[in-house]
C-alpha positions in Angstrom: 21.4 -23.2 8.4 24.1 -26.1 7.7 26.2 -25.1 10.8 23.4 -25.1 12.7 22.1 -28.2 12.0 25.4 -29.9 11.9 25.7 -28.1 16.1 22.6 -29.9 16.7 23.6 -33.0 15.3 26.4 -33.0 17.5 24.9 -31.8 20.7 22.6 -35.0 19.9 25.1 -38.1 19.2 28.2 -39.0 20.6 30.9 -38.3 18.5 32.3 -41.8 18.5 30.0 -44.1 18.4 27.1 -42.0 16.6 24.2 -43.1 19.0 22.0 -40.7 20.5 23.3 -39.1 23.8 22.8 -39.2 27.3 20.6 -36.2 27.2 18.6 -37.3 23.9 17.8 -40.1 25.5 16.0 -39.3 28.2 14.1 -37.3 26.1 12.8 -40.2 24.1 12.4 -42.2 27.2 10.2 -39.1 28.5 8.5 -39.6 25.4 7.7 -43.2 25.4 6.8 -43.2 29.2 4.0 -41.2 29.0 3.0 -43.5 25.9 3.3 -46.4 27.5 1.4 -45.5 30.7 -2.1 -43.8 28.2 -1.6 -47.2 26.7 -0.8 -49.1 29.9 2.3 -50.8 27.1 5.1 -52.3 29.3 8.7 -50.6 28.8 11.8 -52.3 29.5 15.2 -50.6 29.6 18.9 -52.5 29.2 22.2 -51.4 31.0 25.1 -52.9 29.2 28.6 -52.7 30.8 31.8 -53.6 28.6 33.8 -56.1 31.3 37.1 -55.6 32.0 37.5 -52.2 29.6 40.0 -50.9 31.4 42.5 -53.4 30.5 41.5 -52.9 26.8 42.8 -49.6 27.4 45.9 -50.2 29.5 47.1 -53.2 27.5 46.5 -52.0 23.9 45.9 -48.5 23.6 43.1 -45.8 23.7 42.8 -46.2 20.2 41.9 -50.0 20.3 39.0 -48.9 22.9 37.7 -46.8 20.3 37.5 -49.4 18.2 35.3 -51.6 20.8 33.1 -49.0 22.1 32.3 -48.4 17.9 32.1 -52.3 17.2 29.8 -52.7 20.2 27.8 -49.6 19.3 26.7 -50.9 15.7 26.3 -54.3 16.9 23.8 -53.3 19.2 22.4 -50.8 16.7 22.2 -54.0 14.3 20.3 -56.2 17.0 17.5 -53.5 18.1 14.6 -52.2 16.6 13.4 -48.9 14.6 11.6 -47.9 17.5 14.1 -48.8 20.3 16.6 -46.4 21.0 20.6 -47.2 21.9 22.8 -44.7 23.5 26.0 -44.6 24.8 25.5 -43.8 28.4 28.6 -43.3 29.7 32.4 -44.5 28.9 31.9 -48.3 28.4 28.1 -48.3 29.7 25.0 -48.1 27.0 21.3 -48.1 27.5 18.5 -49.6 25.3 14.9 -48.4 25.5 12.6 -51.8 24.6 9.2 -49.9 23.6 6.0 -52.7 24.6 8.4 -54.8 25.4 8.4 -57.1 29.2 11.1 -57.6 31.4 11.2 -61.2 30.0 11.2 -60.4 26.8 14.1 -57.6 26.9 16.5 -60.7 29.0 15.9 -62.8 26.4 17.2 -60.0 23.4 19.6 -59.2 26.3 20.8 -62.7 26.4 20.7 -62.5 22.9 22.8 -59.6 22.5 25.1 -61.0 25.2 26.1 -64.0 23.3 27.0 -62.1 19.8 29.0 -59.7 21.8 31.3 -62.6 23.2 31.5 -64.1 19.9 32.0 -60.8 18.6 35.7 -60.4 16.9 37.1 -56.8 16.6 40.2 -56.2 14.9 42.3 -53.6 15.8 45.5 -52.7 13.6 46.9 -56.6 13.4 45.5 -57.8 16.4 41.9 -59.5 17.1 40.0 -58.2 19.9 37.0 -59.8 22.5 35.2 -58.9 24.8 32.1 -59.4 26.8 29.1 -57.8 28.8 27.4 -57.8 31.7 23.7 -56.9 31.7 21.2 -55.6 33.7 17.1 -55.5 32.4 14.0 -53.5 34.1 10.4 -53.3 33.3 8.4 -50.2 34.4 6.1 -51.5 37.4 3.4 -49.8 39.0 5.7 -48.7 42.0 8.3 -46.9 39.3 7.4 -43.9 39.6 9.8 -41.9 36.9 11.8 -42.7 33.8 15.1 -42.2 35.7 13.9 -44.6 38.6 13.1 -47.5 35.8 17.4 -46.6 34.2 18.3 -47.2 37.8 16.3 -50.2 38.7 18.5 -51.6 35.3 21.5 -50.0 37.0 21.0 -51.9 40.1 20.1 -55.3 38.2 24.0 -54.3 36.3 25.6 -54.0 39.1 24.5 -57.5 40.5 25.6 -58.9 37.0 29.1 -57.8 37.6 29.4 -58.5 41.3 28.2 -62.0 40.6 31.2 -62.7 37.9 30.1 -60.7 35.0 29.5 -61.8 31.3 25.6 -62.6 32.2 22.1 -61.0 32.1 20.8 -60.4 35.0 16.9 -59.1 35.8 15.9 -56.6 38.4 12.8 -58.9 39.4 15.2 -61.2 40.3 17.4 -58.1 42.2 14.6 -57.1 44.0 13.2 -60.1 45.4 16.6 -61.7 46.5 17.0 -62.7 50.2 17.8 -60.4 52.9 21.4 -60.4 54.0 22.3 -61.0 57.8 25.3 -60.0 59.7 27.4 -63.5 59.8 27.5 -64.9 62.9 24.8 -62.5 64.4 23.0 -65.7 66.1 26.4 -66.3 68.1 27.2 -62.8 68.4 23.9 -61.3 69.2 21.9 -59.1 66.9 24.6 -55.8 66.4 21.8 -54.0 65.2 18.8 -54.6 68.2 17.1 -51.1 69.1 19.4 -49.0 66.8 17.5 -46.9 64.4 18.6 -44.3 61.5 18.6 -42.0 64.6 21.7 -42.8 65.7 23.8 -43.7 63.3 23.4 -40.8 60.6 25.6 -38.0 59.4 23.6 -34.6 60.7 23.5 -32.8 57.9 25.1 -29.4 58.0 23.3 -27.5 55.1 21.3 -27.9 52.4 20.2 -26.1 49.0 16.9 -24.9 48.2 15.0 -25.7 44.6 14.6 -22.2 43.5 17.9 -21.7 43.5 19.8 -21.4 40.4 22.3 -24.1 38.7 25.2 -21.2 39.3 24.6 -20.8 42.6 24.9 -24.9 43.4 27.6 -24.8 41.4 29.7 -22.0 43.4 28.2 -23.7 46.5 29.9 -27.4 45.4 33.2 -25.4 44.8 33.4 -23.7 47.8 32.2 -26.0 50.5 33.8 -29.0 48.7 30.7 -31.4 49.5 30.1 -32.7 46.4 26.6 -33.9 47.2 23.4 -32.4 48.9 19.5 -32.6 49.5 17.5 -30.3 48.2 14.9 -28.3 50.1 11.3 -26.5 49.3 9.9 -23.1 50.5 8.8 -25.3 53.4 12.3 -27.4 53.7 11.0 -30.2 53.3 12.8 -32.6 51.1 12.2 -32.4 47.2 15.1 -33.4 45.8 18.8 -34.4 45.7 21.8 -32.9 43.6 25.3 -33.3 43.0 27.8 -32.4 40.8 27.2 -34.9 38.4 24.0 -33.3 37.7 25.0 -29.7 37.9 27.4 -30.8 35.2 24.7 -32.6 33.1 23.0 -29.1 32.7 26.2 -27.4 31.3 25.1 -27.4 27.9 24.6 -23.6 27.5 25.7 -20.2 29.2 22.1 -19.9 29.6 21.6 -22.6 32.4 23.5 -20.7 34.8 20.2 -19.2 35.5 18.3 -23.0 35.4 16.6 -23.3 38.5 17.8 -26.2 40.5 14.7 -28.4 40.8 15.1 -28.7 37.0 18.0 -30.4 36.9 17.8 -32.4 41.0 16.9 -35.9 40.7 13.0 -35.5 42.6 13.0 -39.1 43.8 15.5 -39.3 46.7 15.4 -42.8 48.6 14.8 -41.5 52.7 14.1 -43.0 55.5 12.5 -42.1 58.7 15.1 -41.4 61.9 12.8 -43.8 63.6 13.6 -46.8 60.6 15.7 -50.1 62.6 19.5 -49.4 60.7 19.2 -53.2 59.8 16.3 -51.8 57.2 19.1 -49.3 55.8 21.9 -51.6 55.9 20.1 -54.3 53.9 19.1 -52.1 51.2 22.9 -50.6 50.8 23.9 -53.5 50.4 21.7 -55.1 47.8 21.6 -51.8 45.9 24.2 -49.8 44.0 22.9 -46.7 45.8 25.6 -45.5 48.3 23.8 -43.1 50.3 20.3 -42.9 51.6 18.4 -39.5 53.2 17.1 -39.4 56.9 14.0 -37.1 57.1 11.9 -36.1 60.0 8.1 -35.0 58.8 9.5 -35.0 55.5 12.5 -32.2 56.2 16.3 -34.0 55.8 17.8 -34.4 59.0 20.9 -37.0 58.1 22.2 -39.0 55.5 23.4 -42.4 55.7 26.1 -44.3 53.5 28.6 -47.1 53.5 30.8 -45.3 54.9 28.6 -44.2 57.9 28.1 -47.7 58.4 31.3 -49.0 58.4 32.2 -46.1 60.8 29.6 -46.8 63.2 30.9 -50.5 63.1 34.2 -49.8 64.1 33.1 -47.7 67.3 30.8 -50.9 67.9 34.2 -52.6 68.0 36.4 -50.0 69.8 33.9 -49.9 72.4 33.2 -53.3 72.7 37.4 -54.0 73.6 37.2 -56.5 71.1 40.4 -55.3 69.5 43.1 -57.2 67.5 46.0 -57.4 68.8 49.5 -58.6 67.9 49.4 -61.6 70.5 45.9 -62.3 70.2 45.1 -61.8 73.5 42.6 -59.3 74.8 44.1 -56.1 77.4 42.5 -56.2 80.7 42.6 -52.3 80.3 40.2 -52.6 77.1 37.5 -54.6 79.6 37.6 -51.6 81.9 34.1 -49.8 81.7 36.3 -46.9 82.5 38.0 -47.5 79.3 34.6 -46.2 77.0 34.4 -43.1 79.5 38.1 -42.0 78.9 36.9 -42.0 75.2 34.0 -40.3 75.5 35.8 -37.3 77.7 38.5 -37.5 74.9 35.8 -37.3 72.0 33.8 -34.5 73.8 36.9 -32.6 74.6 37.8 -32.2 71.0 34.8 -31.4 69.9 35.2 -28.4 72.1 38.0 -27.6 70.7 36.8 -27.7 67.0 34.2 -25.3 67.8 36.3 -23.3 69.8 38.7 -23.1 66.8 35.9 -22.3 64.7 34.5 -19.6 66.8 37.7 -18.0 66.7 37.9 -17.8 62.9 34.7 -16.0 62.9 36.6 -13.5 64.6 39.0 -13.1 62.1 39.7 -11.2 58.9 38.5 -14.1 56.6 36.2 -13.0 53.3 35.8 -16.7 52.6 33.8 -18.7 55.7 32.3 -21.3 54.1 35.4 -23.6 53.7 36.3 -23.4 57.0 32.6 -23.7 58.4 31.8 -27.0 56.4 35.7 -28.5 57.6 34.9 -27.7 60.6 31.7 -28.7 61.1 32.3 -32.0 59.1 34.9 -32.9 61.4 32.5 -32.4 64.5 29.5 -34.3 62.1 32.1 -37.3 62.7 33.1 -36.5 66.4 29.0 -36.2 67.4 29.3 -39.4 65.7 31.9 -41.1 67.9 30.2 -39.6 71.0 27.1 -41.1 69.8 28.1 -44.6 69.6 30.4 -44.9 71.9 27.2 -43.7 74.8 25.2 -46.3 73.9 28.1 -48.9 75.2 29.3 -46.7 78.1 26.4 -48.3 80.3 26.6 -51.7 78.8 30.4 -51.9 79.1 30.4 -52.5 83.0 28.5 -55.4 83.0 29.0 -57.0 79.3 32.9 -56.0 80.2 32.9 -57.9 83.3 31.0 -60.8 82.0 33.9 -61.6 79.7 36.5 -60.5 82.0 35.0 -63.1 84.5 34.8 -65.9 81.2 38.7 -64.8 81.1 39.1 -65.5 84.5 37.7 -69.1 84.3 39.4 -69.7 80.6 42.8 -68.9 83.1 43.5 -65.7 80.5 44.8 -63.5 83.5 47.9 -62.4 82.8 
């Protein structure tokens, strides 16, 4: 009976610090959700982020960050209540639950808590450590619809504490009803995003898991395909979640959730958009957010995903296109203002996307037991090339007279030669 309380013990605090885990954590926020919302209580939630940890480590030891994740630990244990709860979320992040508390009410312990932990002094063999935090406070509105959502709504409020230069308190009310961004420049330039929708900018997807699927089989399907995120499908395929490895790894807890069925470890909210949505919608939101990738659905089944990285890809085709390259002497090629040019690209593209698929076919053919890594490299690499094609069309028709408009501007600047 000792042991096995002493096992549960430690499957429900972090070793180090002592506060309740990840895991136990959202248990009591399950708990206090469906409390607060019989009650109609508010609920606030706290992201803390140690600044600068890193350097801690690099510059004085492992050790000495012990010692500051521990001292930061009881001092926030010290400053909350009997009914809030403090875990260590991850590395240098922690989360506090603020039961009936608003999302003024938990910046101002925030700020509270902010100030003690910069005057905080944490000595470490024969040194005297400081450091400080950055963090970021959420309420549970009417439009959040699940515990996780309100951790990430704090997450998001975070991660604007630390872009904006850290040690500060930031609130997601004040996240969420910031200003749009614009492209710099767009009003000289022209709108880069006019008529574009999610449509043509996404990532096709290639494959994705279904819900009644078990935790080992996601697992065996991360190894082997090497994505290390997916959506996540019903009977019908339509979307109902999202997983990735982080969560897959989340469940390991016992030999027994091998057998867990997927959608009850996925994250069920999954921020989509429709292919129809303008990409200035989508780019907006990536940037204000700390969420990287967004789903493209179509009557609710996941047709594309869309990420930073999409983005930035489909800019620079905008650019290659568009001949507005950098070069050494600053001048632009008359070669790169030949419509022509965009069409060479386009046959180049196309023609190796044939030969991606060719190559593929041909492995089907051979004496391979294994498929899936070369189905999912090959048909990444032609996600990308469909891509290029994509892009690089919508300028093909645009190029011979928005090409000749600056090659005749060139002409009358005397930029011939």
């Amino acid at each position: 009976l000792e042991l096995e309380r002493r096992l549960s013990e430690m499957a429900r605090t972090d070793a180090l610090t002592g506060l309740v885990t990840k895991r136990t954590f959202y248990a009591a926020l399950h708990k206090e959700w469906s409390r607060s919302q019989r009650a109609r209580l508010p609920l606030s939630c706290v992201m803390l982020d140690i600044d600068f940890f890193k350097r801690v480590n690099d510059l004085h030891g492992h050790p000495a960050g012990d010692a500051v994740l521990q001292a930061v630990a009881h001092m926030l244990e010290k400053n909350s209540r009997a009914s809030d709860t403090v875990c260590r979320y991850g590395g240098e992040e922690f989360c506090v639950m603020l039961p009936e508390t608003r999302e003024d009410d938990a910046a101002i312990w925030a700020e509270r808590v902010r100030s003690r932990l910069a005057e905080l002094v944490i000595p470490v063999g024969d040194k005297k450590l400081r450091v400080t935090g950055s963090f970021g406070v959420a309420e549970r509105q009417e439009d959040t619809q699940t515990p996780e959502q309100l951790v990430d709504r704090a997450d998001q409020a975070l991660l604007c504490a630390k872009q904006s230069g850290r040690d500060r308190v930031v609130r997601y009310e004040s996240v969420s009803s910031s200003n749009k961004v614009d492209i710099q420049g767009s009003d000289k330039l022209g709108d880069l995003f006019e008529g574009i929708t999610a449509l043509h900018v996404m990532t096709p997807m290639v494959v994705c898991l279904r819900e009644n699927q078990s935790v080992g089989q996601a697992a065996e399907f991360f190894l082997r395909s090497r994505i290390t995120s997916t959506p996540v499908v019903d009977e019908e395929g339509k979307l109902s979640g999202f997983l990735s490895e982080k969560d897959v790894m989340a469940a390991m807890v016992s030999l027994e959730c091998w057998h867990r069925p997927i959608r009850e470890v996925m994250k069920p909210n999954v921020i989509c958009y429709e292919e129809e949505t303008p990409i200035r919608m989508i780019y907006e939101f990536l940037c204000r957010v700390s969420v990287r990738r967004v789903v493209i659905v179509k009557d609710g089944r996941p047709t594309g995903t869309i990420s930073r990285g999409t983005l930035l890809r489909w800019f620079r085709n905008c650019v290659l296109t568009s001949g507005l390259m950098e070069l050494t002497d600053g001048e632009p090629r008359e070669d790169d203002l030949d419509p022509c040019h965009t069409k060479q690209r386009l046959a180049e593209t196309a023609h190796e996307l044939a030969q991606q698929a060719s190559g593929l076919y041909h492995r089907f053919q051979e004496d391979v037991e294994d498929f899936m890594p070369h189905v999912v490299g090959g048909a990444t690499r032609m996600q990308e090339l469909v891509n290029d094609l994509l892009a690089y069309s919508r300028y093909a028709n645009q190029s011979a007279t928005g090409m000749g408009a600056l090659h005749s501007l060139m002409l009358s600047s005397g930029h011939t030669d």
